[in-house]
MIFI-653474 format. One record per atom (N, C-alpha, C): residue number from 0; z, x, y; residue in one letter; chain; atom name. Coordinates in steps of 0.02 Angstrom, whole numbers, plus 50000, padded with zeros to 5 digits. Each point is the difference from the previous one (the first is absolute). Layout:
BEGIN
    nr       w       u       v   rest   kette   atom
   NUM       Z       X       Y      A       A     CA
...
This chain:
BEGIN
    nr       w       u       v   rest   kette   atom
     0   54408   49943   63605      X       A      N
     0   49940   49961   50012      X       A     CA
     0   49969   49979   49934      X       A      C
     1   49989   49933   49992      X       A      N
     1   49961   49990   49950      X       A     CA
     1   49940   49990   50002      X       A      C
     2   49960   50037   49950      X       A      N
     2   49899   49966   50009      X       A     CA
     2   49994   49975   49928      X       A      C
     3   49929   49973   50002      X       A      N
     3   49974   49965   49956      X       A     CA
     3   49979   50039   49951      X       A      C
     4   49997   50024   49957      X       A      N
     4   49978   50063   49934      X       A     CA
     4   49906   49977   49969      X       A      C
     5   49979   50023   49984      X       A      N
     5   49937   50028   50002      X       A     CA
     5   50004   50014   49913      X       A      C
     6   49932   50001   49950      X       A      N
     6   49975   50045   49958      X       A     CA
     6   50039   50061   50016      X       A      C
     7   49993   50041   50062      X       A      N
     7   50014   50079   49987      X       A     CA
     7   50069   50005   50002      X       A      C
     8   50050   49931   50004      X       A      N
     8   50075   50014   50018      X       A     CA
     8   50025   49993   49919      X       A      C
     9   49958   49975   49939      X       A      N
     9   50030   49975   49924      X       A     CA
     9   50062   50049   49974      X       A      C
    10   49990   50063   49991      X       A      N
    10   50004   50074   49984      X       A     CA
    10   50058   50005   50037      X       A      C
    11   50012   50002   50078      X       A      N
    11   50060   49987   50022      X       A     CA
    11   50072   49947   50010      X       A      C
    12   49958   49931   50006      X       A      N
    12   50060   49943   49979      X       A     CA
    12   50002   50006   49923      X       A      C
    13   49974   50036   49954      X       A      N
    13   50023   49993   49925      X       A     CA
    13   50061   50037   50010      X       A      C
    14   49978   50067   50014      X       A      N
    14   50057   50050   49999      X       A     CA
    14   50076   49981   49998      X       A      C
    15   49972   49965   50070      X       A      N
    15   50080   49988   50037      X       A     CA
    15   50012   49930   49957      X       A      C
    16   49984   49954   49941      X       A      N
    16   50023   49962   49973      X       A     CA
    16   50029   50030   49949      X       A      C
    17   49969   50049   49991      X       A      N
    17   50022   50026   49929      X       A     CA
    17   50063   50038   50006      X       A      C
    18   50025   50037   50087      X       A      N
    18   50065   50035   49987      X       A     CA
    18   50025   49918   50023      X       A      C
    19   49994   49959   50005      X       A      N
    19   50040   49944   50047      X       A     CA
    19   50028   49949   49935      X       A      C
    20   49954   50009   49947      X       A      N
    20   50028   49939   49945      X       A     CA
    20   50038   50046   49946      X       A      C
    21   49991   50074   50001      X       A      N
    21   50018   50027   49943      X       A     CA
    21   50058   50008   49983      X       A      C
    22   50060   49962   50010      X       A      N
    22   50054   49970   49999      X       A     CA
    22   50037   49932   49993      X       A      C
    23   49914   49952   49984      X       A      N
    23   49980   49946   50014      X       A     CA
    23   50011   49950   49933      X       A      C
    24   50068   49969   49988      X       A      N
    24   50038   49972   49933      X       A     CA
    24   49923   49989   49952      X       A      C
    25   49973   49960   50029      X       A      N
    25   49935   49963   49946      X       A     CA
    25   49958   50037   49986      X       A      C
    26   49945   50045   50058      X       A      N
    26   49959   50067   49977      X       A     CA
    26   50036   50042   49956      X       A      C
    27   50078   50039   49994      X       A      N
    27   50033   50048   49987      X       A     CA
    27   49988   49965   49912      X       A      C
    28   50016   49940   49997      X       A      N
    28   50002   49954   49930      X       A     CA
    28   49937   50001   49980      X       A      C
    29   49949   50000   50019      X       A      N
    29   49952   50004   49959      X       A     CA
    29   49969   50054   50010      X       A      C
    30   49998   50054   50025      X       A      N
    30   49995   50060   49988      X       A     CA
    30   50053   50035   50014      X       A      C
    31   50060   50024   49953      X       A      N
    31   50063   50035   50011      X       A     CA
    31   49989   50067   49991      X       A      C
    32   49947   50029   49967      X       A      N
    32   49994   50079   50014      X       A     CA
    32   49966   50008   50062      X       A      C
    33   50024   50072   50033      X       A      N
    33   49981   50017   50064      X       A     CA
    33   49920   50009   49999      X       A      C
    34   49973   50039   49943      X       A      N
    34   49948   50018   49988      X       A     CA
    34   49952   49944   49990      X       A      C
    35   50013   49945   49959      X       A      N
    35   49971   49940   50009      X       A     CA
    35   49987   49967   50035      X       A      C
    36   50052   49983   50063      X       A      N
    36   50017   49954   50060      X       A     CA
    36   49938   50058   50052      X       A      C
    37   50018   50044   49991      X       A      N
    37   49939   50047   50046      X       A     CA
    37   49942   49995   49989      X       A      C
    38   49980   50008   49921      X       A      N
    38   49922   49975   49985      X       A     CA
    38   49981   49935   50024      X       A      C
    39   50039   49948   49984      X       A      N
    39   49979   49931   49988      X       A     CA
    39   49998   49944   50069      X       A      C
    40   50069   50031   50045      X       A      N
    40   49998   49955   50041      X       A     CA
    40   49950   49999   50050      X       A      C
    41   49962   50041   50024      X       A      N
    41   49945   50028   50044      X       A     CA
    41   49957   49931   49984      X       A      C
    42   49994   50008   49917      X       A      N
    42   49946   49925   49987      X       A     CA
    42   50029   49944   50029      X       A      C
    43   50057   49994   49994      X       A      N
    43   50021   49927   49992      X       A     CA
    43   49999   49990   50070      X       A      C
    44   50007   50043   50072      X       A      N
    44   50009   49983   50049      X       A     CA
    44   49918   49969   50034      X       A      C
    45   49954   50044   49963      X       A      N
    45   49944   49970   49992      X       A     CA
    45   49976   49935   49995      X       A      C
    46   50021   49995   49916      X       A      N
    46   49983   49908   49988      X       A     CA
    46   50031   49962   50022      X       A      C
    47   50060   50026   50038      X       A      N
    47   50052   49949   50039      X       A     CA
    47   49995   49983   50066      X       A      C
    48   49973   50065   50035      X       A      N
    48   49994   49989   50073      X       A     CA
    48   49954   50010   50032      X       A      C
    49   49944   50037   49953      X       A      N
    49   49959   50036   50012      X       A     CA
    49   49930   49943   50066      X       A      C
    50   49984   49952   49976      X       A      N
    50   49959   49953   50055      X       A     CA
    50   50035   50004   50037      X       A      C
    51   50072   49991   50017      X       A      N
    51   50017   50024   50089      X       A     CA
    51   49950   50038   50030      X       A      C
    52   49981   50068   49969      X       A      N
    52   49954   50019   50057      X       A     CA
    52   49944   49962   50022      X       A      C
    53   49979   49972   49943      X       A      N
    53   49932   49966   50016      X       A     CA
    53   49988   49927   50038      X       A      C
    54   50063   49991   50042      X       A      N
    54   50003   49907   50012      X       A     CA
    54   50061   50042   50062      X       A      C
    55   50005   50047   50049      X       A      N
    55   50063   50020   50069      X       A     CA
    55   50036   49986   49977      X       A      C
    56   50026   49986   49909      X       A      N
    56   50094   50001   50013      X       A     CA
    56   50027   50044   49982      X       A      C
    57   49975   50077   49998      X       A      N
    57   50029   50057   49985      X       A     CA
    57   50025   50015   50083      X       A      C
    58   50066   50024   50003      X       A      N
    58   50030   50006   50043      X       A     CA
    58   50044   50065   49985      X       A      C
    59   50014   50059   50045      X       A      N
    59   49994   50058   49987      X       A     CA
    59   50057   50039   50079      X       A      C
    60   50062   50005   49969      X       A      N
    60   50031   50050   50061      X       A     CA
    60   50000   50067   49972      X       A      C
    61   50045   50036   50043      X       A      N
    61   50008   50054   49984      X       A     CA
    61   50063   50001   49945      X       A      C
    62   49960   50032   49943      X       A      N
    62   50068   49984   49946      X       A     CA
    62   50010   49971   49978      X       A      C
    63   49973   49926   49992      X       A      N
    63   49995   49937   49971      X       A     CA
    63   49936   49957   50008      X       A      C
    64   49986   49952   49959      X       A      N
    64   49945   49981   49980      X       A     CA
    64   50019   49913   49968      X       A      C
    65   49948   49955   50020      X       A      N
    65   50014   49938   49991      X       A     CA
    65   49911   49977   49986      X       A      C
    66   50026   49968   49922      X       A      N
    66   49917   49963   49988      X       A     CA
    66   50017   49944   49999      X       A      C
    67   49983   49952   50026      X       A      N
    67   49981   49912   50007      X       A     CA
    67   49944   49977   49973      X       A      C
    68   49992   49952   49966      X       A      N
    68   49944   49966   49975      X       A     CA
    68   49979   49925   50035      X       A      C
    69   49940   49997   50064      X       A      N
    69   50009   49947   50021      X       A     CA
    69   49972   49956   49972      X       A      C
    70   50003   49930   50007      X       A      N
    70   49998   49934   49943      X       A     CA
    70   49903   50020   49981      X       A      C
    71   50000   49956   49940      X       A      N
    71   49931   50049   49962      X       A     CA
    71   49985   50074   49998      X       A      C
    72   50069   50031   49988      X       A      N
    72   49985   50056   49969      X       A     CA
    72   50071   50005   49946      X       A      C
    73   49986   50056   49977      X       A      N
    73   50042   50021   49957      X       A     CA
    73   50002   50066   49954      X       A      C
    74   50068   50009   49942      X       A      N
    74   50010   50039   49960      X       A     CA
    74   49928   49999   49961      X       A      C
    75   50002   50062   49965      X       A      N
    75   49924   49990   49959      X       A     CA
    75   50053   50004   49940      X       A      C
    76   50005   49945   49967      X       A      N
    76   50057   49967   49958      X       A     CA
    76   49969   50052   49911      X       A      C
    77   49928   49993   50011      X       A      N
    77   49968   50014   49933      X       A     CA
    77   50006   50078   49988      X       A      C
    78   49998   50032   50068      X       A      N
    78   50020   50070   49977      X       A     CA
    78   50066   50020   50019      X       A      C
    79   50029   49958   50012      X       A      N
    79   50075   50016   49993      X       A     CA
    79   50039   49966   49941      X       A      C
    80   49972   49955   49968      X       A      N
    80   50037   49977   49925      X       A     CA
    80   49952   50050   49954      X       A      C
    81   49961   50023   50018      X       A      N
    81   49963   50086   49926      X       A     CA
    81   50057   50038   50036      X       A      C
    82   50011   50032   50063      X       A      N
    82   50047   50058   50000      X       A     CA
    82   50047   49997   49978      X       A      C
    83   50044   49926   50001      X       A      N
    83   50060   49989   49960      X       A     CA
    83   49997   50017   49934      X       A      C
    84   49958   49960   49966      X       A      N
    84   50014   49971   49940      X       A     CA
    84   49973   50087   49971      X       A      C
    85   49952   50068   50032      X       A      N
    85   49969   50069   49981      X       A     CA
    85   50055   50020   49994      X       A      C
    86   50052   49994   50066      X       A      N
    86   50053   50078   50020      X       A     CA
    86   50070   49958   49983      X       A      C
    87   50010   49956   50005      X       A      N
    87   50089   49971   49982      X       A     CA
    87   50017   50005   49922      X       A      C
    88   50075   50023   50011      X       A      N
    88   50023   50020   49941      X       A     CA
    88   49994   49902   49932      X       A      C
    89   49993   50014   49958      X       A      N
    89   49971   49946   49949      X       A     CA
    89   50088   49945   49974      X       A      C
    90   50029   50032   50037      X       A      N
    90   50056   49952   49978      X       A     CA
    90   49985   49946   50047      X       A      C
    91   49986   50017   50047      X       A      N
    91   50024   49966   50072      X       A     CA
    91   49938   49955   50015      X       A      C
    92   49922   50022   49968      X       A      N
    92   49943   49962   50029      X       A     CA
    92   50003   49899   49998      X       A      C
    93   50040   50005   49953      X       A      N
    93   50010   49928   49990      X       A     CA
    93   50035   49950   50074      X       A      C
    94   50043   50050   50016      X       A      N
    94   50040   49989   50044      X       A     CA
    94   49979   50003   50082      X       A      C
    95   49926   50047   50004      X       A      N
    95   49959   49990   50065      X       A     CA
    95   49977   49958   49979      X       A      C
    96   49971   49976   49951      X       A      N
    96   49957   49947   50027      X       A     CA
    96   50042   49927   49993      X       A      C
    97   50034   49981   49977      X       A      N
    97   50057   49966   50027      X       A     CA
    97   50032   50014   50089      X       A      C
    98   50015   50035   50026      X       A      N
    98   49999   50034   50066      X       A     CA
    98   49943   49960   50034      X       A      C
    99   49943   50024   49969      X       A      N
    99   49926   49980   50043      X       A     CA
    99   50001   49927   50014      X       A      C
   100   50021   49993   49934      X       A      N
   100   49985   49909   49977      X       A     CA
   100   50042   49952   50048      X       A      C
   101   50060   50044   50029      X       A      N
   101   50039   49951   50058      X       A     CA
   101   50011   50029   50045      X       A      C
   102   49975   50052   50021      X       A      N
   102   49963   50012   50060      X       A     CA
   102   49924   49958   50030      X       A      C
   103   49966   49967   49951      X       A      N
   103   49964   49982   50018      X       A     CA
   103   50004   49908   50030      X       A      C
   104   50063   49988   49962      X       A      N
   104   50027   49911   50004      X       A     CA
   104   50023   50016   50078      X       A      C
   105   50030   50064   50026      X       A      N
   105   50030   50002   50053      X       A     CA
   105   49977   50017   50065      X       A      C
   106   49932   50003   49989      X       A      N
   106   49922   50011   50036      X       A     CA
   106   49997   49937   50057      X       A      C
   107   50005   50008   50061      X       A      N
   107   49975   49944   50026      X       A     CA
   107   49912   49978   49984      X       A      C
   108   49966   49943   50006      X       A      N
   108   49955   49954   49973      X       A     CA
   108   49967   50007   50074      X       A      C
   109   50027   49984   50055      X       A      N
   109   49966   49969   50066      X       A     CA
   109   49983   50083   50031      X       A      C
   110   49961   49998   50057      X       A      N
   110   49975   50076   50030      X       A     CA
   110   50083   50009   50045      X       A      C
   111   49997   50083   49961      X       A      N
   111   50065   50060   50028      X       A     CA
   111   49961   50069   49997      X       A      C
   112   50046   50032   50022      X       A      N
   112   49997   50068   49999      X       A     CA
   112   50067   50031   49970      X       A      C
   113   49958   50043   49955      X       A      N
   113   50052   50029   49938      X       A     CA
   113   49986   50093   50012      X       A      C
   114   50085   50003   50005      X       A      N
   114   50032   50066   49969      X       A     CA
   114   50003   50015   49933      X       A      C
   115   49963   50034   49981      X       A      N
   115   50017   50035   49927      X       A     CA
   115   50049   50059   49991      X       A      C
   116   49978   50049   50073      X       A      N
   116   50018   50064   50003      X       A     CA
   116   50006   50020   50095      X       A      C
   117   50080   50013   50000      X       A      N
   117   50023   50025   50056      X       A     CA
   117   50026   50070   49968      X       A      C
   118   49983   50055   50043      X       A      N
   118   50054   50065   49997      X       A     CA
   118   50024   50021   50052      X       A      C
   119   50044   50069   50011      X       A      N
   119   50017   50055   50035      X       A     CA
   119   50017   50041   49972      X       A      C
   120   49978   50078   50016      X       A      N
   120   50016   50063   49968      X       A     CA
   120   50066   49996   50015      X       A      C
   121   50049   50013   49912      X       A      N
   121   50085   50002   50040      X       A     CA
   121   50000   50047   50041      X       A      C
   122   49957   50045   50005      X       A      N
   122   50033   50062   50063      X       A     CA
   122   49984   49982   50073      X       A      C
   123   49978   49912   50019      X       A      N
   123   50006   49975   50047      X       A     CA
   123   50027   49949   50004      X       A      C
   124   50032   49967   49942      X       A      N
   124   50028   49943   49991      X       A     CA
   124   50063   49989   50051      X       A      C
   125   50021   49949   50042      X       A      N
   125   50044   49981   50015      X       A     CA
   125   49976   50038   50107      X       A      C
   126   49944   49979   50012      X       A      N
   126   49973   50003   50049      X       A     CA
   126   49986   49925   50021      X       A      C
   127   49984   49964   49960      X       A      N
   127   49970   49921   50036      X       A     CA
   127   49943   50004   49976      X       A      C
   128   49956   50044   49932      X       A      N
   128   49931   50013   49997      X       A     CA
   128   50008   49915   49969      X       A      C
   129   50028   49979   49942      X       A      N
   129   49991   49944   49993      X       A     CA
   129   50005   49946   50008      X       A      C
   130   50035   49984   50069      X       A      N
   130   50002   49946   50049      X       A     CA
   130   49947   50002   50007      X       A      C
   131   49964   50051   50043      X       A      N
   131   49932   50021   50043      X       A     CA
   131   49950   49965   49987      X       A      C
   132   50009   50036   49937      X       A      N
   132   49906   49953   49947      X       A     CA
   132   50029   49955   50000      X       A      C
   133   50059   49969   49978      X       A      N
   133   50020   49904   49979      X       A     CA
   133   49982   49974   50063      X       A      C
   134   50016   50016   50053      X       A      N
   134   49984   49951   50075      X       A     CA
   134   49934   50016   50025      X       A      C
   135   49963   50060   49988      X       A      N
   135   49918   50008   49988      X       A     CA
   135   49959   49942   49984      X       A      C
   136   50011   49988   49930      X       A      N
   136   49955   49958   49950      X       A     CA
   136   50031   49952   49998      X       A      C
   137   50069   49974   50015      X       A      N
   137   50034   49926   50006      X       A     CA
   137   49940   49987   50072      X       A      C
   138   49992   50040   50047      X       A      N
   138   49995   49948   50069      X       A     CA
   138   49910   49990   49982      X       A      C
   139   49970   50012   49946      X       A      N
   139   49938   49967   49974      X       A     CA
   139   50016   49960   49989      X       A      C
   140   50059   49977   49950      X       A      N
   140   50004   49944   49957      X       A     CA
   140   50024   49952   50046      X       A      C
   141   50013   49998   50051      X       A      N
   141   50049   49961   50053      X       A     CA
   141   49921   49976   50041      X       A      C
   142   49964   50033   50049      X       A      N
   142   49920   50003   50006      X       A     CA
   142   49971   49952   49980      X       A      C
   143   49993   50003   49929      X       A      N
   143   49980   49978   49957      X       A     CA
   143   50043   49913   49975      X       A      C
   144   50040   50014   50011      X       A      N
   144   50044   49934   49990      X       A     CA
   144   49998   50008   49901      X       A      C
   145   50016   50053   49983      X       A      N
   145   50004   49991   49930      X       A     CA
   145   50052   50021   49953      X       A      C
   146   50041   49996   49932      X       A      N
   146   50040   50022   49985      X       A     CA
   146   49996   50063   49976      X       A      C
   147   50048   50027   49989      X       A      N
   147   50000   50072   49962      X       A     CA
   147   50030   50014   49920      X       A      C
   148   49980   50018   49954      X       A      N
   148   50038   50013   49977      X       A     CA
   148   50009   50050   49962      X       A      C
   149   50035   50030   49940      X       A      N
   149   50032   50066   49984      X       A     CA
   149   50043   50000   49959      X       A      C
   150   49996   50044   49927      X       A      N
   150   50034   49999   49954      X       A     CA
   150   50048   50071   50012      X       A      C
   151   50081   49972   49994      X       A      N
   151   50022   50090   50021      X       A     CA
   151   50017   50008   49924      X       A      C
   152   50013   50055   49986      X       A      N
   152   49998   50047   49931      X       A     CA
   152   50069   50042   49992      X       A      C
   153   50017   49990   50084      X       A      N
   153   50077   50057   50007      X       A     CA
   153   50035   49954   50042      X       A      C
   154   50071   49982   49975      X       A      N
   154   50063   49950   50032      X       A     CA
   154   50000   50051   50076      X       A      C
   155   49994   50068   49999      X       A      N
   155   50014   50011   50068      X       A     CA
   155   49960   49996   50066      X       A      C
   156   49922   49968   49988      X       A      N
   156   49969   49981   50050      X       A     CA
   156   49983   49932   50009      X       A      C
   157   50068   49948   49964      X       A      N
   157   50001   49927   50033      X       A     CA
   157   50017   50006   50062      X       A      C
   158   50056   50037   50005      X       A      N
   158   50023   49980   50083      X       A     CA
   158   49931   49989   50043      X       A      C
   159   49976   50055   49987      X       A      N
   159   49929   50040   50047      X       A     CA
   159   49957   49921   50019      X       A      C
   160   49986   49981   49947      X       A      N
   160   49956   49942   49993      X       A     CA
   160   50033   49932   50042      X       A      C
   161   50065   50009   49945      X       A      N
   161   50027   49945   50064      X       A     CA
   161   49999   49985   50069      X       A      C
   162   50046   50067   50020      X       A      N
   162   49986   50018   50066      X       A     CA
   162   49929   49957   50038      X       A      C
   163   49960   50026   49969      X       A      N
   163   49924   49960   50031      X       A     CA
   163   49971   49932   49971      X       A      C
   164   50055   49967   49972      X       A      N
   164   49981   49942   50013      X       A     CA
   164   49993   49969   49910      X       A      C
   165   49992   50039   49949      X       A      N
   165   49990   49990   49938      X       A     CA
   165   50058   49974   49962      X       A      C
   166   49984   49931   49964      X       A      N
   166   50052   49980   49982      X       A     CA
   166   49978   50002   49917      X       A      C
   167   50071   50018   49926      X       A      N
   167   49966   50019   49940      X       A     CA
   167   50013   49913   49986      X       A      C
   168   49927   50007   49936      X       A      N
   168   50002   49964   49970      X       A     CA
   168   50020   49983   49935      X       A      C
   169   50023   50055   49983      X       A      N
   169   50030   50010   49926      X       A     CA
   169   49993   50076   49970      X       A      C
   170   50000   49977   49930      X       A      N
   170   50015   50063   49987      X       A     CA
   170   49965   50035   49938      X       A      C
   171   49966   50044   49987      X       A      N
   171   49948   50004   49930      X       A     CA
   171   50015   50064   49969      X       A      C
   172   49997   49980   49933      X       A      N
   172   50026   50047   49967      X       A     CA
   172   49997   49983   49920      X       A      C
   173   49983   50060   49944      X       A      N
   173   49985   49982   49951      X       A     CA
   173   50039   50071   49940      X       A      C
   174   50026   49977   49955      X       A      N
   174   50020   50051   49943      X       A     CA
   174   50072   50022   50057      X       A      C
   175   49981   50088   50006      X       A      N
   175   50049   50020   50043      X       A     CA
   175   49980   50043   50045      X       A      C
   176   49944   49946   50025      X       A      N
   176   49955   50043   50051      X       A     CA
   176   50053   49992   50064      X       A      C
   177   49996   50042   50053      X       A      N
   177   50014   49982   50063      X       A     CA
   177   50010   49927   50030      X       A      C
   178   50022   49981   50055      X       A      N
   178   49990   49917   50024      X       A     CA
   178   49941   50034   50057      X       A      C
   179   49932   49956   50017      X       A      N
   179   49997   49995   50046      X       A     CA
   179   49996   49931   50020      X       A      C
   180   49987   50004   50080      X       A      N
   180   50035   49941   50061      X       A     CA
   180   49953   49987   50017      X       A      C
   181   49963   49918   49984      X       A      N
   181   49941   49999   50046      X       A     CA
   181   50029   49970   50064      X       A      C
   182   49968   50014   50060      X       A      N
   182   50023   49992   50051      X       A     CA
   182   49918   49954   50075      X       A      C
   183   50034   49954   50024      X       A      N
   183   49944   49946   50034      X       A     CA
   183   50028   50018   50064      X       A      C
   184   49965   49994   50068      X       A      N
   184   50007   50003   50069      X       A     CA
   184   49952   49927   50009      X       A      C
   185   50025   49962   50029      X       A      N
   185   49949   49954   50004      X       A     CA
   185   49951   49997   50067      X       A      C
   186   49946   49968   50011      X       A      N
   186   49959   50016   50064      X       A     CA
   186   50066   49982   50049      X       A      C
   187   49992   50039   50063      X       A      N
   187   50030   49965   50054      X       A     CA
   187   49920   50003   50054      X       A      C
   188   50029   49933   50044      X       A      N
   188   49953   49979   50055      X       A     CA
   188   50000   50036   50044      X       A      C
């Protein structure tokens, strides 16, 4: 069953992002110590997904967790380029914000609803938790008559996306950072 997450749910959909990405090519790259990736990512899921709670697109199963940003809202971009640029190792900072810089060309312009951050605890992974939330918060965007879209960070959850409808638009990547895939669903009627 999926519900809508709340202020008091933050603490719990972090959790479960944090065992769900920590294997996660692009997070693992910019924070590659364990001890680091544990301090740091808690923030980043924050400035990244964190207004989901505050706008119903925090979406919340058992074991997995899905933040959406619906159109006029968003990443809090300003405290998530200080956490980068505080906690990422100094070879590489050049290279997020290059990352950022075409992630942002690959931004749809017109009103969507954006994925920053989908998880599942692996010790429930391979249940359907992330179909669940994708056909959850897709059948807003469908409602809604609006597109979706979503940057993936790991080659092994294109299928996932596809599957529901997401087609990539290319491909971003800077130095010898990771590729990620931005990926568009367009409104359907």
């Amino acid at each position: 069953m999926i519900r809508t997450g709340t202020q008091a749910d933050v603490a719990a959909a972090t959790s479960i992002l944090v065992l769900a990405f920590a294997a996660d090519p692009m997070t693992r790259w910019t924070w590659p110590d364990a001890e680091t990736y544990l301090e740091h990512f808690p923030g980043a899921v924050r400035a990244f997904g964190g207004a989901a709670f505050d706008h119903g697109g925090a979406h919340l199963a058992e074991g997995g967790a899905a933040l959406w940003h619906p159109p006029a809202s968003g990443p809090d971009e300003e405290a998530l380029g200080s956490l980068l640029q505080r906690t990422a190792p100094a070879r590489i900072k050049g290279d997020i914000s290059a990352i950022l810089q075409q992630m942002g060309r690959y931004h749809p312009s017109e009103p969507h609803w954006y994925l920053p951050l989908i998880g599942v605890d692996p010790a429930r992974q391979g249940r359907g938790l992330g179909s669940a939330l994708m056909r959850h918060a897709l059948a807003a965007c469908d409602r809604d008559r609006l597109p979706a879209y979503l940057e993936s960070s790991n080659p092994a959850n294109i299928p996932l996306y596809e599957r529901h409808g997401f087609k990539r638009l290319g491909a971003i990547q800077a130095g010898e950072s990771p590729t990620v895939v931005p990926m568009l669903r367009p409104a359907r009627a």
